[in-house]
N, C-alpha and C positions, 0 to 999 in steps of 0.2 A: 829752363827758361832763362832767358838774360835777366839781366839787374835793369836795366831801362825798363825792359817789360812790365817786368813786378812792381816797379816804382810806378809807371804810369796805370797800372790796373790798382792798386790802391791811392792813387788821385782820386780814379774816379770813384773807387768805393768810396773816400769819403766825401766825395761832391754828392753822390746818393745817398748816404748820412746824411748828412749837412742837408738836404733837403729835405728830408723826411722830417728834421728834428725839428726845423725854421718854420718846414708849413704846419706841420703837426701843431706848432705854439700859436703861429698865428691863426690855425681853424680854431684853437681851442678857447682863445682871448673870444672869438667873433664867437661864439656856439657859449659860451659863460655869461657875457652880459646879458644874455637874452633869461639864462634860467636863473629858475629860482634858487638852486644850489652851486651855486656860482666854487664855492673851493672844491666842492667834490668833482669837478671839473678838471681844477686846476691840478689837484695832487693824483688823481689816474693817468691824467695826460703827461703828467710830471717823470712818474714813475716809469708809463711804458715808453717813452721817448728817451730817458737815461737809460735805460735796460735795455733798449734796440741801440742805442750808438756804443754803449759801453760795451757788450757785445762784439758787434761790429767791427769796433778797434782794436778787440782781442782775437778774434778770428782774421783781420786782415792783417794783424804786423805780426804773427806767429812770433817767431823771436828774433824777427830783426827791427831794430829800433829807426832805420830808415824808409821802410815800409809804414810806418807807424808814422814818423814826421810825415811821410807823402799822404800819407791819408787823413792827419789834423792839418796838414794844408788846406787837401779839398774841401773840407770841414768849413773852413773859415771862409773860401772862396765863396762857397755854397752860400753861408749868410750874408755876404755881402751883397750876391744875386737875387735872394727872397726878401733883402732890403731891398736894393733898386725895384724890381717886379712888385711887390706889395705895395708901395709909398711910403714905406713906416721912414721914419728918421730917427738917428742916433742919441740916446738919451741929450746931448746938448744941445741938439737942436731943436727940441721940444722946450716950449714956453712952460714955466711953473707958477701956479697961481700965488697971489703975493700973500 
C-alpha cells in the first residue's frame, strides 16, 4: 500500500479512537451523576477507554512513528468534534465558583 494510504487509514483510526474515548467519558460523566457509586463509574470507564486507545495506537502505528502521529492527529481532531457536538467547553471557559 502507499504511505498516503496508510497515513490517511490511521487518521481515521484515530478519529474512531478519539471518538470512542470522548463519548465514552462524556456517557460516563452523564450515567455517574445520576448513581449512587459515582467513582466506580469513573475508574471502569477510565481503565477500558485507555486500554481500547492505548491499544489502538499500538496496533495502528506498527512501527512507524508517522502512522502513529496520523493517528494522535485524528485523536485530537476527534475531541475537538465531541466538543463542538456535545456543548461541553474548554476548561477556560467554564466559570469557577468564587
Amino acid at each position: 500500500m502507499s504511505d498516503v494510504l496508510l497515513l490517511t487509514l490511521a487518521l481515521l483510526a484515530g478519529l474512531l479512537l478519539g471518538a470512542m474515548y470522548f463519548v465514552g467519558l462524556w456517557w460516563t460523566v452523564r450515567r455517574a451523576l445520576a448513581s449512587p457509586r459515582p467513582a466506580q463509574w469513573f475508574i471502569l470507564s477510565l481503565l477500558l477507554r485507555v486500554s481500547l486507545v492505548l491499544t489502538g495506537f499500538y496496533l495502528v502505528a506498527g512501527d512507524d512513528w508517522r502512522r502513529l502521529l496520523a493517528c494522535l492527529s485524528g485523536f485530537v481532531i476527534a475531541r475537538i468534534i465531541v466538543i463542538r457536538i456535545t456543548g461541553m467547553q474548554d476548561a477556560q471557559g467554564v466559570g469557577h465558583a468564587p
